[in-house]
BAGU-588436 format. One record per atom (N, C-alpha, C): x, y negated, z negated; residue number from 1; atom name. Coordinates in steps of 0.02 Angstrom, whole numbers, plus 50000, padded with zeros to 5 digits. Layout:
BEGIN
X; Y; Z; NUM; CA
...
This chain:
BEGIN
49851; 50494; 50022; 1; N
49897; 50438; 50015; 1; CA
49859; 50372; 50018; 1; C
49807; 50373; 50070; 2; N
49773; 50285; 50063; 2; CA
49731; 50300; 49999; 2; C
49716; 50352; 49999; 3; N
49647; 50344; 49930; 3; CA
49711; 50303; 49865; 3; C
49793; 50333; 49862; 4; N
49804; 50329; 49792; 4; CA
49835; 50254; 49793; 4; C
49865; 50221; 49865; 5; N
49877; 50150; 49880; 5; CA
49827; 50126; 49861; 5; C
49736; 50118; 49890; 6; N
49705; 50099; 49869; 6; CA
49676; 50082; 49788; 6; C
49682; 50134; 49765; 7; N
49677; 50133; 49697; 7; CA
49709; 50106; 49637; 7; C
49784; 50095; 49662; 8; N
49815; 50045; 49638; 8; CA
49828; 49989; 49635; 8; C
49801; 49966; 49708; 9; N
49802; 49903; 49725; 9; CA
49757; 49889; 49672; 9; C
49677; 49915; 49700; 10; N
49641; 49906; 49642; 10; CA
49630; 49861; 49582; 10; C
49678; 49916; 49543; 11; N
49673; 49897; 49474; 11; CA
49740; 49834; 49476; 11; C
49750; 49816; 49501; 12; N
49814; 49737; 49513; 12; CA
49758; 49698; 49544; 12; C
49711; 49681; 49556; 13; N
49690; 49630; 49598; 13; CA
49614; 49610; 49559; 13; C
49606; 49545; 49555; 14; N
49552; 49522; 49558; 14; CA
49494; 49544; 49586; 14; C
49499; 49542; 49648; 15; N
49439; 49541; 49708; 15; CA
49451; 49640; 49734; 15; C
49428; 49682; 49678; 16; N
49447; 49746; 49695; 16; CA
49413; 49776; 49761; 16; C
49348; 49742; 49777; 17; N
49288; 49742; 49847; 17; CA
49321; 49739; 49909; 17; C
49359; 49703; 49901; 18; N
49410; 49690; 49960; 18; CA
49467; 49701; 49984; 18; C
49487; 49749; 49941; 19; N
49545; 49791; 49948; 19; CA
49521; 49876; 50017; 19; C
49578; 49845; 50069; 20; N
49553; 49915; 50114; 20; CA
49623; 49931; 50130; 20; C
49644; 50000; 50165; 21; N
49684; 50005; 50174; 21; CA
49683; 50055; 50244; 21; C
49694; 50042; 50300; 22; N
49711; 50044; 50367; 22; CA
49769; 50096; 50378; 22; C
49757; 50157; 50412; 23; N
49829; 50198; 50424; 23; CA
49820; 50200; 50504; 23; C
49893; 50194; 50528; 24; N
49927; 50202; 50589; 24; CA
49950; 50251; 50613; 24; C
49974; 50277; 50648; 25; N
50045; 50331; 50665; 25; CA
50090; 50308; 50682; 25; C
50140; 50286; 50674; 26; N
50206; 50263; 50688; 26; CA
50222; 50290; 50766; 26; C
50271; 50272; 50804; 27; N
50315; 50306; 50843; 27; CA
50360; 50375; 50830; 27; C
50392; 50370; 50782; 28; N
50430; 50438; 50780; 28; CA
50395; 50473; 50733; 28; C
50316; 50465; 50702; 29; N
50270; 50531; 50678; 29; CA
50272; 50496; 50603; 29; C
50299; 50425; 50598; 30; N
50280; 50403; 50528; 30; CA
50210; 50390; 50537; 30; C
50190; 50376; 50467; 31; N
50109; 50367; 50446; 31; CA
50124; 50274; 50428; 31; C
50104; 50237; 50442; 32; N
50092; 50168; 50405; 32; CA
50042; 50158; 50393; 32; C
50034; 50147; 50334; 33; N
49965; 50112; 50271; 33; CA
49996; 50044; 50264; 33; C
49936; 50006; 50297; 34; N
49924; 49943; 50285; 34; CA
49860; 49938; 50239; 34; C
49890; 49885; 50182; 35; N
49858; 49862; 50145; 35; CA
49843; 49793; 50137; 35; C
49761; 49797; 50137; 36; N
49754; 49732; 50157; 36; CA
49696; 49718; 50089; 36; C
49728; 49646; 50067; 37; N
49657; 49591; 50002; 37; CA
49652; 49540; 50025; 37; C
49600; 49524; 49960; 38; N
49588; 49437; 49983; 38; CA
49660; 49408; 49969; 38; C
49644; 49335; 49996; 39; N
49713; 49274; 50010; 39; CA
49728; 49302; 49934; 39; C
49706; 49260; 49889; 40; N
49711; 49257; 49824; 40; CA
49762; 49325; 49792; 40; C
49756; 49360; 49804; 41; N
49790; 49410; 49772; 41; CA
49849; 49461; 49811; 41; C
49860; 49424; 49853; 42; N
49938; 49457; 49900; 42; CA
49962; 49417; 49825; 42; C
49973; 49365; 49811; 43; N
50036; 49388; 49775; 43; CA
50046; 49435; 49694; 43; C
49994; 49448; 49699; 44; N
49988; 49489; 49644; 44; CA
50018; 49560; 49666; 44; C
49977; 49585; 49715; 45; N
50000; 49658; 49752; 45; CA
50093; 49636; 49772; 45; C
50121; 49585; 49782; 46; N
50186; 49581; 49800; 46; CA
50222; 49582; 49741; 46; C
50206; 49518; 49686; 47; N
50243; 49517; 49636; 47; CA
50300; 49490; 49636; 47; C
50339; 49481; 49568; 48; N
50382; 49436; 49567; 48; CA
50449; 49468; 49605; 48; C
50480; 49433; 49662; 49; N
50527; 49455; 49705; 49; CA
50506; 49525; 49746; 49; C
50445; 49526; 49756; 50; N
50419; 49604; 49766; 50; CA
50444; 49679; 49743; 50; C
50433; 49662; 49664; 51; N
50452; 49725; 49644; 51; CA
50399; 49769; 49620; 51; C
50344; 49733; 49621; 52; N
50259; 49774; 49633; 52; CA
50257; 49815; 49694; 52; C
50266; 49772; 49764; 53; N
50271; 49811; 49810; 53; CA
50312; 49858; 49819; 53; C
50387; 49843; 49800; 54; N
50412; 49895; 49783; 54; CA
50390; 49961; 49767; 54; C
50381; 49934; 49709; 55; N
50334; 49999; 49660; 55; CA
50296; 50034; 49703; 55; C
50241; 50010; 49726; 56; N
50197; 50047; 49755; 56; CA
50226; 50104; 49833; 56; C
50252; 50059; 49861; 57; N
50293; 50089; 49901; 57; CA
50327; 50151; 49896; 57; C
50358; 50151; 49820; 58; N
50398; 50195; 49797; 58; CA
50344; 50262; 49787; 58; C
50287; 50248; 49745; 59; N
50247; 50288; 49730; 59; CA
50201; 50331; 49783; 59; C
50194; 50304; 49827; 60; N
50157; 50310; 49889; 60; CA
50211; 50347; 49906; 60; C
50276; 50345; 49933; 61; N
50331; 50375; 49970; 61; CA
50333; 50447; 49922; 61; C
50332; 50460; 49872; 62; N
50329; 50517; 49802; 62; CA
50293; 50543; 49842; 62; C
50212; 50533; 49833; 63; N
50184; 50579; 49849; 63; CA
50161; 50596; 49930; 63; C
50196; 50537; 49979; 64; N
50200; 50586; 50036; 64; CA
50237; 50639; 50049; 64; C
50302; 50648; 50010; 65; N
50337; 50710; 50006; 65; CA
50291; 50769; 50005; 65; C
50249; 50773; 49957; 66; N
50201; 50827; 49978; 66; CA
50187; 50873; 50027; 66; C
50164; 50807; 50072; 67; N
50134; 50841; 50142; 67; CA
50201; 50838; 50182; 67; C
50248; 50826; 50174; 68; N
50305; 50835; 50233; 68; CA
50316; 50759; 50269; 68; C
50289; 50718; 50261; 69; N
50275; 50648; 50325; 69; CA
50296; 50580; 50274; 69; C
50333; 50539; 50326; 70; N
50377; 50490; 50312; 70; CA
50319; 50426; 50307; 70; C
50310; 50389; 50285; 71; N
50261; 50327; 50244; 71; CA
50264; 50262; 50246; 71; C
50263; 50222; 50291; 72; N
50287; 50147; 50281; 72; CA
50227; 50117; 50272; 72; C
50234; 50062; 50198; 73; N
50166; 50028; 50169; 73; CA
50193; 49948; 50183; 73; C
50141; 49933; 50212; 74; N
50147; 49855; 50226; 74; CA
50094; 49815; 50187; 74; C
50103; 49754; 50165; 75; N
50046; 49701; 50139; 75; CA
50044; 49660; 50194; 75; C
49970; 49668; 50202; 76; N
49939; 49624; 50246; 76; CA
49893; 49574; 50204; 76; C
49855; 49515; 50210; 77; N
49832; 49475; 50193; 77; CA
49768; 49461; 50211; 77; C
């Protein structure tokens, strides 16, 4: 799941070097992937009304079904 967040961010961003992405464990056994770029390109990874983040969110949530485990993706800066 961070390899395929990462990889998308990726290819949306300028500054692709600086794209990392950070996982947590939630409280009730969620996973959170924080994704973090340079200043410059949060709004690219957000998008207009955040429907990039959306997106990604959405896609990331797809394929955690996989493994069984619930996914919350945050943009960090």
């Amino acid at each position: 799941m961070e390899e395929l967040l990462a990889y998308l961010a990726r290819q949306l961003v300028d500054a692709p070097d600086e794209v990392r992405v950070e996982r947590h464990e939630g409280s009730s056994g969620e996973v959170v992937l924080e994704l973090h770029v340079a200043p410059d390109d949060i709004g690219k990874v957000i998008g207009k009304q955040g429907r990039i983040a959306r997106a990604l969110r959405t896609v990331v949530k797809a394929s955690a079904v996989q493994t069984g485990r619930r996914v919350h993706v945050e943009v960090a800066g």
